[in-house]
C-alpha positions in Angstrom: 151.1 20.1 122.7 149.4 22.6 120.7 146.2 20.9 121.4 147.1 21.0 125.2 148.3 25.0 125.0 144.8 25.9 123.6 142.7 23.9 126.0 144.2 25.5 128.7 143.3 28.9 127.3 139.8 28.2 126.8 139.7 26.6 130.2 141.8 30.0 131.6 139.6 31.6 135.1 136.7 33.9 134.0 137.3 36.2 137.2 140.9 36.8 135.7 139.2 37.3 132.3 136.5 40.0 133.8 139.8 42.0 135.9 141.5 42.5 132.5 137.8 43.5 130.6 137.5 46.0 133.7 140.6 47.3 133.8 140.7 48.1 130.0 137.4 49.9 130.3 138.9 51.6 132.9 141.8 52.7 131.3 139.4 53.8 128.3 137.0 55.8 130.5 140.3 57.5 132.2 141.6 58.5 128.4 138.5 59.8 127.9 138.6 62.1 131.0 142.1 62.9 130.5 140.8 64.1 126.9 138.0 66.2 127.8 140.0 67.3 130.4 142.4 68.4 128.2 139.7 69.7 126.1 138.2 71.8 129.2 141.9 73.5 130.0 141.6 74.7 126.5 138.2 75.9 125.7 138.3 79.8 127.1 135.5 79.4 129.7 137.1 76.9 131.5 140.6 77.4 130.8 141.8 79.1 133.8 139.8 79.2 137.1 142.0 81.3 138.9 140.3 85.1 138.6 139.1 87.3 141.5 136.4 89.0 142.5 137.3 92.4 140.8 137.7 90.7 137.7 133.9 89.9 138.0 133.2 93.4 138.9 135.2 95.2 135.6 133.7 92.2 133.6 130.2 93.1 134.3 130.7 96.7 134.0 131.9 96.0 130.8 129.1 93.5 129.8 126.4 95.9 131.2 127.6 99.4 130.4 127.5 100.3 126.7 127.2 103.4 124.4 123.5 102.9 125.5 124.2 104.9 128.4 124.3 108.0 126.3 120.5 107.2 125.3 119.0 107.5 128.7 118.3 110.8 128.5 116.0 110.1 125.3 114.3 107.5 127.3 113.3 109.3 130.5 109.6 109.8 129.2 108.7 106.6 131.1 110.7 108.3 134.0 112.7 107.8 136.4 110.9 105.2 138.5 111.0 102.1 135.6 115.0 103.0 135.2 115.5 102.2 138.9 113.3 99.3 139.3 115.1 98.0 136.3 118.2 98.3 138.1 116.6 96.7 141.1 114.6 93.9 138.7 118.3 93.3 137.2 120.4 92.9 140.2 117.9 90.5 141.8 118.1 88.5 138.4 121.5 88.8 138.3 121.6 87.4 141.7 119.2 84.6 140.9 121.8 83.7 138.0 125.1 83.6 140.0 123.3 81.1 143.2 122.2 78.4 139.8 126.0 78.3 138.9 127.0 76.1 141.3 123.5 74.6 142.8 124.0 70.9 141.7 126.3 69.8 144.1 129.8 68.7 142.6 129.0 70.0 138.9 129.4 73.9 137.9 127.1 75.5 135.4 129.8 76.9 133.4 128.0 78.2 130.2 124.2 79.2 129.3 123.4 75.9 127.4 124.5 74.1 130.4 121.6 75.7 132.6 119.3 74.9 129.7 119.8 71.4 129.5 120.0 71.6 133.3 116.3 72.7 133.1 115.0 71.4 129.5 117.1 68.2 129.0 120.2 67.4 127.3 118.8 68.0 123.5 116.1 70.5 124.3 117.9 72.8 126.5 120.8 73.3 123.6 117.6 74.3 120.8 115.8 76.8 123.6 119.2 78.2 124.6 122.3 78.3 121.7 120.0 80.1 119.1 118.9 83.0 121.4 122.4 83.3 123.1 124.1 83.6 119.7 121.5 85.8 118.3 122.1 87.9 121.4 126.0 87.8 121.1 127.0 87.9 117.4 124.0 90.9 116.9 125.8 92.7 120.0 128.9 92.2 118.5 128.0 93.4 115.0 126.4 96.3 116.9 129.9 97.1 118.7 131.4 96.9 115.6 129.6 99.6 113.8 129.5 101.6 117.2 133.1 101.6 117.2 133.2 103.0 113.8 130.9 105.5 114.0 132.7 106.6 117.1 136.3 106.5 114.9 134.5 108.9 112.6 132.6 111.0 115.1 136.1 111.6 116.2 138.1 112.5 113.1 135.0 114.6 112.0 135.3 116.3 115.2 139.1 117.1 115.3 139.9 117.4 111.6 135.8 119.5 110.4 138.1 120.5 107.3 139.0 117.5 105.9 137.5 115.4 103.5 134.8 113.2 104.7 135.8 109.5 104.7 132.8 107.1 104.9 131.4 104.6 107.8 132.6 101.3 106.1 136.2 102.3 106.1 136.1 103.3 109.8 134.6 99.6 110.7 137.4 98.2 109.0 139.8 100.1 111.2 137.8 99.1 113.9 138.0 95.8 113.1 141.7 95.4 112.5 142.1 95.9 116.1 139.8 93.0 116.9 141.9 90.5 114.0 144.5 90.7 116.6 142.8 90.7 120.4 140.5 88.0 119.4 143.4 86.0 119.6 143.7 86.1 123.6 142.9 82.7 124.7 140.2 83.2 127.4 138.5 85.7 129.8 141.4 86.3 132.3 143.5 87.3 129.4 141.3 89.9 128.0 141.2 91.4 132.0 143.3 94.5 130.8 140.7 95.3 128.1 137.9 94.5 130.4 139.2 96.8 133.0 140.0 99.8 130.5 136.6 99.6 129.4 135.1 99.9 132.5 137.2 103.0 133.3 136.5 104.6 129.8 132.4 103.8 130.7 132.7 105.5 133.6 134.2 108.5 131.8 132.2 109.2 128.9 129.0 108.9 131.2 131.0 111.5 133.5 131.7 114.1 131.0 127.9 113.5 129.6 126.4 114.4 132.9 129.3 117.2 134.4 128.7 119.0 130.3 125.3 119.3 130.8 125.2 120.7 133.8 128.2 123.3 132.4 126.2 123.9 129.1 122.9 125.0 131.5 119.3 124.8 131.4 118.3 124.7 128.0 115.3 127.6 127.5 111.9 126.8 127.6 112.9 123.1 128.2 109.6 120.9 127.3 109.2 117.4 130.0 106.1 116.3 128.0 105.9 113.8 124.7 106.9 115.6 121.7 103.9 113.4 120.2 100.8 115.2 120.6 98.4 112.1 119.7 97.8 109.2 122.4 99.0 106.5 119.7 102.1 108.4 119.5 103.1 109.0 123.4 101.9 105.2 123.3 104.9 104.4 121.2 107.6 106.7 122.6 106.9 105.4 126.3 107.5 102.0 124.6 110.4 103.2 122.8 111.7 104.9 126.3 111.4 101.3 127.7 113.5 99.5 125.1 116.2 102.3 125.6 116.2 101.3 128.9 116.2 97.7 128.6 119.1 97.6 126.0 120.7 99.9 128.8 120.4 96.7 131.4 121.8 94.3 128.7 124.8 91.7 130.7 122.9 88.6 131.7 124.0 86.6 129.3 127.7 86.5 129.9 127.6 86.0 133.6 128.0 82.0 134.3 130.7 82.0 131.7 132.0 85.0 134.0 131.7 83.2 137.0 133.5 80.1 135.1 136.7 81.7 135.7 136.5 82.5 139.4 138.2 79.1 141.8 135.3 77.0 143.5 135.7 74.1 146.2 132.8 73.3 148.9 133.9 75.3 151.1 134.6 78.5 149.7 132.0 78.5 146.4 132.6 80.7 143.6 129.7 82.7 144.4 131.3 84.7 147.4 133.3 86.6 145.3 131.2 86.8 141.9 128.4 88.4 143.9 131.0 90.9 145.5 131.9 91.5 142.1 128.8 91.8 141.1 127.3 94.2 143.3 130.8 96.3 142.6 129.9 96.8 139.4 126.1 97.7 139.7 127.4 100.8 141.9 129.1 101.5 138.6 126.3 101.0 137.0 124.2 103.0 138.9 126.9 106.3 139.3 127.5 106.0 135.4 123.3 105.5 134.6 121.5 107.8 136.9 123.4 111.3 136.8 123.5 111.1 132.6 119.7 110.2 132.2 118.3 113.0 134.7 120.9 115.5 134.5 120.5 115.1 130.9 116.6 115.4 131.1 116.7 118.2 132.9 118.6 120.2 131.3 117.5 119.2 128.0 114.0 117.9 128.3 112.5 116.3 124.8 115.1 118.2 122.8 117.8 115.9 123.9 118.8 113.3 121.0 119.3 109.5 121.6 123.0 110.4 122.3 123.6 113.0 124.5 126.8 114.0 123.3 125.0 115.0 119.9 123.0 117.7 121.4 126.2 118.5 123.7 128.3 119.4 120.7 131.0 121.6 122.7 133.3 121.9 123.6 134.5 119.8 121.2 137.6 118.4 122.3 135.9 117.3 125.4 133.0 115.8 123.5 136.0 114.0 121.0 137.3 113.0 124.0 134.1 111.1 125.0 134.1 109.6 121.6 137.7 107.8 122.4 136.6 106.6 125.7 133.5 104.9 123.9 135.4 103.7 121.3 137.8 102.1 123.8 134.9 100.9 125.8 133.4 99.5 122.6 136.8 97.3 121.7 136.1 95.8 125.4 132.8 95.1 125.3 133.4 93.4 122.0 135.7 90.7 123.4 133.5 90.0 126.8 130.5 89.5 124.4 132.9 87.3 121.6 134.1 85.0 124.5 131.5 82.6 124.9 130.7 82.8 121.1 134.7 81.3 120.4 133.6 78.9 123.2 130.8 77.6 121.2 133.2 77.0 118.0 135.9 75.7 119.9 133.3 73.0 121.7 131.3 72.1 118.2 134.7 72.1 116.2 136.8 70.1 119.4 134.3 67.9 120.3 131.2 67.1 117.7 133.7 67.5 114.7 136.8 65.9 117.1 139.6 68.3 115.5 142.2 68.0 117.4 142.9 71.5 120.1 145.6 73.5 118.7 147.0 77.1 118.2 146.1 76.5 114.3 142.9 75.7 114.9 141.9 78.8 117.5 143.5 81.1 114.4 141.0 80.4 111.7 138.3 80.1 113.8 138.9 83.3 115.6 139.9 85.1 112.2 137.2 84.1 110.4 134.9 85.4 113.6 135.4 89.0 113.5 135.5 88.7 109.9 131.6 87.6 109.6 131.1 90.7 112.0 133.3 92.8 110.1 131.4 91.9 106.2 127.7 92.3 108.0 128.2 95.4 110.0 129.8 97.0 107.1 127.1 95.6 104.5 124.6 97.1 106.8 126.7 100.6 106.8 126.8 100.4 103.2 123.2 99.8 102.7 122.5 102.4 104.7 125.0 105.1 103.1 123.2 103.5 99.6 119.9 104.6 101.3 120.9 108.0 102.7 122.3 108.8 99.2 118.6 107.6 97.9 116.8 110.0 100.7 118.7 112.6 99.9 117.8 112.3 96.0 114.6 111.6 96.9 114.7 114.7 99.7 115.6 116.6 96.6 113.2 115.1 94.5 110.4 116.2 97.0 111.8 119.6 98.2 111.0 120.3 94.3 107.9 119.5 94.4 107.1 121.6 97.3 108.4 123.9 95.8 106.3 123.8 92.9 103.0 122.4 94.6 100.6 125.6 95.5 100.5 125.0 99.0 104.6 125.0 100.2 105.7 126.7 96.8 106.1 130.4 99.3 106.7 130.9 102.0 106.5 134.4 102.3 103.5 135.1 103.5 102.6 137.9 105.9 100.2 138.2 108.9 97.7 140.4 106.9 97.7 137.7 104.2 96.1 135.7 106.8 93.8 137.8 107.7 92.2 138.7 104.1 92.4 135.0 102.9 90.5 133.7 106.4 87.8 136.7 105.3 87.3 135.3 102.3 87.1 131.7 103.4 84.8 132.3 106.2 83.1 135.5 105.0 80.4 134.1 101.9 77.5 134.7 100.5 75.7 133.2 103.2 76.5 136.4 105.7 73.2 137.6 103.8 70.8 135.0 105.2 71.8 135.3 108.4 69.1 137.8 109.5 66.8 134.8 107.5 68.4 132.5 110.4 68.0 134.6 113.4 64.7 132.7 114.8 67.1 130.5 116.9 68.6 134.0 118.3 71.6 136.2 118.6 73.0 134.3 121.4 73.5 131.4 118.8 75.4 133.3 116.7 77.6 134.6 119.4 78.6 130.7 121.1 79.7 129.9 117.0 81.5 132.6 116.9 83.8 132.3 120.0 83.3 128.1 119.4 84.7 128.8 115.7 87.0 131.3 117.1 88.5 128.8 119.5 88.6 125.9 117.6 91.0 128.3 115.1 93.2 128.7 117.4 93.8 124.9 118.3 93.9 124.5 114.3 96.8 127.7 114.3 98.5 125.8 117.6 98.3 122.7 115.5 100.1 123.4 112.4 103.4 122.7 114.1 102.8 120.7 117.1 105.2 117.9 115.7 108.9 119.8 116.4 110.8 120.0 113.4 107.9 119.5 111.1 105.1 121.6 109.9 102.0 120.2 108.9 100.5 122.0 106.2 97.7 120.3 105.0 94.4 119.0 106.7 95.5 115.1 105.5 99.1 115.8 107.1 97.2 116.4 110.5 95.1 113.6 110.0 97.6 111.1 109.5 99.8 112.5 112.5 96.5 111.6 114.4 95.3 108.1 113.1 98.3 106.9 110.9 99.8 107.4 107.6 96.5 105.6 105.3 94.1 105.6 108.0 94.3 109.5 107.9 94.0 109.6 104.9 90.8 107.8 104.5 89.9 109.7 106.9 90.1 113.2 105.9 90.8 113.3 102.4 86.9 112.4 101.4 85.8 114.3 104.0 87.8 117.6 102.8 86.9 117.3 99.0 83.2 116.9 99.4 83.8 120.3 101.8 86.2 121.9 98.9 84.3 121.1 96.1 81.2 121.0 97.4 81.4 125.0 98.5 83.3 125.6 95.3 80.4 124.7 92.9 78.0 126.8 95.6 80.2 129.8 94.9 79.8 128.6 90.9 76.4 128.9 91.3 76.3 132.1 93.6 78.3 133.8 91.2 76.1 132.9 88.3 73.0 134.2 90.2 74.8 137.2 91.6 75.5 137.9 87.9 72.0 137.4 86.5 70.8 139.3 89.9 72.6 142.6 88.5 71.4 142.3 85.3 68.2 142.5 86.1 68.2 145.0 88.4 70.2 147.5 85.7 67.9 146.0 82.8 64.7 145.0 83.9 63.2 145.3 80.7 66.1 143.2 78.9 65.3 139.5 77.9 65.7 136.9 80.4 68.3 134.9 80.3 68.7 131.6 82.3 71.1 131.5 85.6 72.8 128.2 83.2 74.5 131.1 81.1 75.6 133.2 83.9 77.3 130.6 85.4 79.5 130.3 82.4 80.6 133.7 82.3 81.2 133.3 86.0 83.5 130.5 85.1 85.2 132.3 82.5 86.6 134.2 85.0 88.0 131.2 87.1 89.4 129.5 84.0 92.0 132.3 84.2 92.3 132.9 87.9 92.7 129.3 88.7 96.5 129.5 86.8 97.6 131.6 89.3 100.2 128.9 91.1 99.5 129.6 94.5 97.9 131.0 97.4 100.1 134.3 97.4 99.6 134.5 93.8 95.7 135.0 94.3 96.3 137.6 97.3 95.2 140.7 95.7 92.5 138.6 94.5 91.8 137.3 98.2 92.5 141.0 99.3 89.4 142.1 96.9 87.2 139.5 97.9 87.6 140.4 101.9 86.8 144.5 100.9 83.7 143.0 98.9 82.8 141.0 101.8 82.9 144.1 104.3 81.2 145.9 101.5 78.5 143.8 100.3 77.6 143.2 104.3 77.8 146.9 105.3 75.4 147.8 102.1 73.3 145.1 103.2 72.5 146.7 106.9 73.1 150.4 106.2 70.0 150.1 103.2 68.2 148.0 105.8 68.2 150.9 108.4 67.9 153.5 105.7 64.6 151.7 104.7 63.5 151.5 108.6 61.3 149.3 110.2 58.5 147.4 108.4 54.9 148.1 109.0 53.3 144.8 111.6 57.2 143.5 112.4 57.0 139.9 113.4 59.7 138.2 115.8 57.9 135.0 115.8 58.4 132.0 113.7 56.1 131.7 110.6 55.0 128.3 111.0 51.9 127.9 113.1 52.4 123.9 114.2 55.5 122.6 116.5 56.9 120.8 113.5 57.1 123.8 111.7 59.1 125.5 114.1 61.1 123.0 114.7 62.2 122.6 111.1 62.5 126.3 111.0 65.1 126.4 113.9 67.0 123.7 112.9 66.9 125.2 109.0 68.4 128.5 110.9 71.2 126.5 112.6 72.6 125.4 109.7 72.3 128.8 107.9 74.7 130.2 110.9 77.1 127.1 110.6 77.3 127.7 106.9 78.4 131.3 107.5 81.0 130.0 109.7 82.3 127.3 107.3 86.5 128.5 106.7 88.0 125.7 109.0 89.0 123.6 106.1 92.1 125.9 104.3 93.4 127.0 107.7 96.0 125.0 107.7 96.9 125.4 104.2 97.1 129.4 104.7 99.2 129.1 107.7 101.4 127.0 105.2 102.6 130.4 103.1 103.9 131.8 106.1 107.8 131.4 107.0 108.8 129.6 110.5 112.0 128.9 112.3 111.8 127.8 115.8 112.3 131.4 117.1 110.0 132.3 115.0 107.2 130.1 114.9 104.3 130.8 111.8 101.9 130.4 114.6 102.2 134.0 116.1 101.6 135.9 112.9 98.8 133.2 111.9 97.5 134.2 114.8 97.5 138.0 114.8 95.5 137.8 111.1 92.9 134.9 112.4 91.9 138.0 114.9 92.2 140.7 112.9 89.9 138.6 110.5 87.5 137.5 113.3 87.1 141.2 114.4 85.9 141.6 110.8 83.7 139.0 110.3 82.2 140.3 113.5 81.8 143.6 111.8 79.7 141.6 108.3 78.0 139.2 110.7 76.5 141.1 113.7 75.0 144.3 111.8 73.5 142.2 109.4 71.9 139.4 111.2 70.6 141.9 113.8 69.4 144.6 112.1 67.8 142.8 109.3 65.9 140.4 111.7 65.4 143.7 113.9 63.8 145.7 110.3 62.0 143.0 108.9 61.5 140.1 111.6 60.5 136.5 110.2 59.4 138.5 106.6 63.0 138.6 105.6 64.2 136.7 103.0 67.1 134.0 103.3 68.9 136.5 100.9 68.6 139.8 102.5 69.3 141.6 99.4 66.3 140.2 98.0 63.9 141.8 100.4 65.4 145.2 100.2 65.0 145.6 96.2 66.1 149.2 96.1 67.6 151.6 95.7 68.5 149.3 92.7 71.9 150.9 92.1 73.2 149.8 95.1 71.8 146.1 95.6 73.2 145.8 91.8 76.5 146.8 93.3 76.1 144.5 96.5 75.5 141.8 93.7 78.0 142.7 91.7 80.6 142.4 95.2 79.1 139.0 96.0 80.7 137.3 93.0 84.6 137.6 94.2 85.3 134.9 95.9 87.8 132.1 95.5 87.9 128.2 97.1 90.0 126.3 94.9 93.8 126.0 95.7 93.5 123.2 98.5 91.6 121.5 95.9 94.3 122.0 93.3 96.9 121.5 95.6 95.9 117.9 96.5 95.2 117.1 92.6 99.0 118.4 91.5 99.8 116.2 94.9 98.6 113.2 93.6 99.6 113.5 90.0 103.5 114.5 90.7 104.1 112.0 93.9 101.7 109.2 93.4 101.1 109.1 89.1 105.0 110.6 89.1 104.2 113.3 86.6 106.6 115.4 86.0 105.7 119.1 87.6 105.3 121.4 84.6 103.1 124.2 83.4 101.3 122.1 81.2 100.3 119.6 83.7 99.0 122.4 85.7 96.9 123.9 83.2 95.3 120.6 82.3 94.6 119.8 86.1 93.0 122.9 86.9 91.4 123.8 83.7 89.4 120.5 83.9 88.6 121.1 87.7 87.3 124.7 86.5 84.6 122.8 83.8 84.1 121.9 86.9 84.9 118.3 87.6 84.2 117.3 91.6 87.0 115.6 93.7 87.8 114.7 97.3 88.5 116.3 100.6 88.9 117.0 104.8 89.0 118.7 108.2 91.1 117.6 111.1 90.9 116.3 114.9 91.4 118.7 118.3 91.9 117.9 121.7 91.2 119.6 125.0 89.1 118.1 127.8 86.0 119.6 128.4 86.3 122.9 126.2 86.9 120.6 123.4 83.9 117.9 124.2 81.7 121.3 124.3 83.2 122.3 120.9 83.0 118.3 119.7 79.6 118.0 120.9 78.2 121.3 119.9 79.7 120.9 116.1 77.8 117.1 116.2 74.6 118.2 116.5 74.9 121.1 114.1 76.3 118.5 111.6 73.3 116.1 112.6 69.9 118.6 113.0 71.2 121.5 110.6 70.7 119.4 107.0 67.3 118.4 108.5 66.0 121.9 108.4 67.8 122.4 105.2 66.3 119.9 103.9 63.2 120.6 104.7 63.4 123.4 103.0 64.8 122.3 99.6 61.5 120.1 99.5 58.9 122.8 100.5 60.5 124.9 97.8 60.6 122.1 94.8 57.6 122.6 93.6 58.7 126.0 92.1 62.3 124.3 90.7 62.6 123.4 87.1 65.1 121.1 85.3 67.9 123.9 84.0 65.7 127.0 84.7 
């Protein structure tokens, strides 16, 4: 029988057999629906499908509208134009996103990574997609989290200004507390209370940004251009405009997990109401965006900060105000952008790892969540406490040595300082061979003057062109025009060899200016060679050059300028007390073109070596005190004119009237032609030697030992520095960039050729005159 029992069973019917296989498959595929169906009803995007369309529109708001808001102002350099095709670009995007929800037919793109793999396949799509979407969320998220502090302390600094400050970390904690507990709401629809205060509270902190603007009034001489003054830098702040902008129009990302929760069947899809929603919340959008960024631009211009409510300040309850309603729109925003991110646990954890859905579950993943946010955003607020702590030390560190460097160590300067130090920068020795260079005529002279004149002015307008910042030296200009080692490079070299180079001219001019008056008062004493008389000139200078800084050397400047008046006024009041030589020639002494070529272009540069003084502008304007009502510029100004009126006054008489006296006999020193009476062209000698170059020169070598070589700044550093300099040891230096159409191509172009065909002549006549030089004569 047993034999009989089992060869029935192996003889049983197949098609029986294949009914129970099917139905067991069956009954395993529907176990498997059941499951992730169960799984679907738990995960928070598709949870509930039940929400209307005003639950898209306060979810969007939400998403969209952020503390960025109060940044528009800041950004309307690009204008207004890119802010409203953004909100156009958006809205049609936005669109775009809510018709691919549902356009398979029978499936519903509920989440990002869906529409990826939609597009990219099943394994691609997730790569392309998760990683940006969570980079996008959990940064937005970290972002909220330290808003929301800052917000928390903008607030208790605002109410309580007396009490003792508490710092940004502790305030993100608070913050966060608030999110342990709301992260905790189980999908979208049950965060639609939070949702919907936050999109009230957006609404009314942009509403008292705009309506206390207007209140608070145009602000005086309200500026609509750059603050930047270079092209690289309005470059960069119509890019920066652009990212304000863009971060303004953040949302995309959340909207087919939105949509998720509004019902859907065939006939009545879910994008009916989502896009009703959706074009609710753009009017939001629009009446929260547009009146903050142009009534704030208006009334502020360039001066208004990247949150408006900073440069608001008052009144202050209404501006602490404010800072609740972001802070409340900032606890919102937090949980629309942390949905889809619990999502994306719940699904890995639920279905790649197969835990089992429970409450226990939800719990530590949505506690340890705002946890990661809470550790990073207050590790980032602690770093950058750690580094405001350093910048003040270091702000410290470098406010002493301003203080101590030559240049910024006073700032007490008055206009009439100006005025004598720009005499004795511009006014040198070279006034007396002007008469020497007037071949190329008085006109000539006249253009450099006004060019020179002009170009001073941009240099004085120049000095603090950057708000908030004054730029003192020629490098500090140079690197706010081509970057902070470009500039450098650029100008440094080019300073020094200016610097230095005139320095050990005035070395030498003081030597022979010395051995000049010797002679004259003892022309029968031995000769001795000009070698010597430098070094007593430099005697002098080994003293002088411990004075610490440019007001220091004042009455020294102040002496120099009288000298310079004097030695000029000697020079043409003995040239018309002589009178007019005997066969006067106008006419160039060379007889063949080249000649006369050389001897015009020798004459240029003679002119643009009287007019030499650009270079310490900036470093002069640097003694005198500013404040924004105040600017150094005016009072920079007044003593550039006053000392243009009297370089006019050495320049003119003597160029004119010794050329008119003495024609082309004249020699490139006029002093030299006249001879006598000797008393006096001893004297004019004697007034030549006063003149001082250096501090620039020192200033950058103190520079480079305290900030770069960390020296400490000290007396005896000082005296090594410039005591070595004195022996004299040549460094480096620069002068800066201008900008002003067609004025300044004149200016540009008229300075290039000078620079190009002037050391031509000069050289010229450095060979013709070789013959007679001997090695240490």
């Amino acid at each position: 029988m047993p034999w009989e029992s089992k060869h029935m069973h192996a003889c049983s019917d197949p098609v029986e057999e294949k009914k129970q296989l099917t139905t067991m498959v069956m009954s395993q595929s529907e176990e498997e629906a059941a499951r992730k169906k169960a799984i679907d009803e738990w995960l928070p995007i598709s949870a509930k499908r039940n929400a209307k369309w005003w639950y898209s529109a306060f979810h969007n708001v939400t998403a969209m509208v952020g503390a960025g808001v109060l940044a528009l102002p800041f950004a309307m350099g690009p204008g207004v134009a890119i802010m409203f095709m953004s909100w156009i670009i958006t809205l049609y995007t936005l669109w775009q996103m809510v018709e691919m929800h549902e356009m398979i037919p029978g499936k519903r793109l509920d989440r990002y990574h869906e529409l990826g793999q939609e597009a990219f396949g099943e394994k691609l799509g997730l790569w392309i997609i998760v990683p940006q979407q969570l980079i996008v969320e959990v940064g937005v998220d970290i972002v909220y989290m330290v808003t929301g502090g800052k917000s928390l302390q903008k607030f208790h600094n605002l109410v309580c200004s007396d009490c003792k400050e508490i710092k940004l970390s502790f305030w993100i904690m608070i913050f966060a507390s608030v999110h342990f507990v709301l992260s905790h709401l189980p999908d979208f629809n049950s965060i639609s209370i939070v949702s919907l205060a936050a999109a009230v509270m957006s609404l009314s902190y942009s509403t008292i940004a705009w309506v206390a603007s207007v209140e608070k009034g145009v602000k005086p001489d309200v500026d609509y251009g750059y603050k930047a003054s270079t092209t690289p830098g309005k470059v960069f702040a119509f890019l920066s405009g652009l990212g304000e902008i863009a971060f303004a129009y953040a949302g995309h990302n959340v909207v087919l997990e939105i949509q998720a929760t509004i019902p859907s069947t065939p006939e009545k899809p879910s994008k009916g109401p989502m896009w009703k929603g959706v074009l609710v919340a753009y009017l939001v959008v629009a009446i929260c965006y547009f009146p903050v960024a142009m009534v704030g631009y208006y009334y502020f211009g360039n001066s208004v900060d990247d949150n408006i409510l900073i440069t608001l300040e008052k009144p202050i309850w209404l501006i602490a105000t404010a800072n609740i309603f972001v802070l409340v729109h900032v606890i919102g925003s937090y949980q629309i952008y942390a949905m889809p991110v619990f999502d994306m646990l719940e699904t890995v954890l639920v279905k790649k790892l197969n835990f089992t859905p429970c409450f226990r579950l939800r719990f530590i993943a949505r506690t340890l969540y705002p946890l990661l946010c809470l550790l990073v955003s207050a590790f980032l607020s602690l770093v950058a406490y750690w580094d405001s702590l350093e910048s003040e030390e270091e702000a410290a560190r470098q406010k002493a040595i301003d203080d101590w460097l030559p240049i910024t160590s006073n700032r007490n300067a008055k206009w009439w300082y100006s005025a004598f130090h720009n005499v004795t920068a511009m006014v040198g020795a070279g006034v007396l061979a002007l008469p020497f260079a007037m071949g190329v005529g008085v006109t000539f002279l006249f253009v450099s003057w006004v060019i020179t004149l002009y170009t001073l002015w941009q240099m004085v307008e120049m000095h603090e062109i950057v708000p908030g910042k004054r730029l003192d030296r020629y490098h500090e200009l140079g690197q706010e025009a081509f970057g902070e080692k470009l500039g450098l490079w650029i100008i440094v070299p080019q300073q020094l060899v200016v610097d230095v180079g005139l320095d050990i001219v005035y070395m030498v001019t003081g030597g022979k200016s010395l051995q000049k008056f010797h002679e004259l008062l003892c022309s029968d004493c031995k000769d001795i060679r000009l070698t010597f008389w430098i070094m007593i000139f430099a005697s002098v200078h080994f003293v002088l050059s411990h004075l610490p800084d440019f007001n220091s050397i004042t009455v020294v400047s102040l002496a120099a300028a009288v000298m310079s008046l004097s030695y000029s006024t000697i020079a043409w009041v003995a040239t018309v007390a002589r009178g007019t030589q005997p066969d006067v020639d106008y006419s160039y002494k060379a007889s063949t073109t080249t000649g006369k070529v050389f001897a015009f272009l020798s004459g240029v540069g003679e002119i643009a070596f009287a007019y030499a003084g650009h270079n310490v502008v900036l470093e002069i304007q640097a003694t005198i005190p500013s404040t924004p009502e105040k600017p150094s510029k005016g009072p920079m100004w007044k003593g550039v004119l006053v000392a243009y009126i009297i370089v006019a006054i050495c320049y003119f008489p003597v160029a004119i009237v010794g050329y008119y006296y003495y024609g082309n006999s004249v020699d490139d020193n006029i002093l030299i032609t006249l001879e006598k009476p000797v008393w006096l062209i001893a004297t004019a000698n004697m007034f030549v030697i006063i003149h001082v170059y250096a501090m620039p020169v020192f200033d950058m070598m103190e520079t480079l030992l305290v900030k770069q070589m960390k020296f400490t700044p000290c007396f005896r550093l000082r005296f090594i520095a410039r005591t070595i300099y004195v022996a004299p040891l040549p460094y480096l230096a620069p002068p800066p960039q201008t900008q002003k159409v067609w004025t300044l191509l004149f200016c540009i172009i008229f300075g290039i050729l000078i620079t190009i065909l002037a050391p031509i002549g000069g050289l010229r006549q450095i060979i013709l005159a070789a013959s007679t030089y001997e090695f240490f004569s």
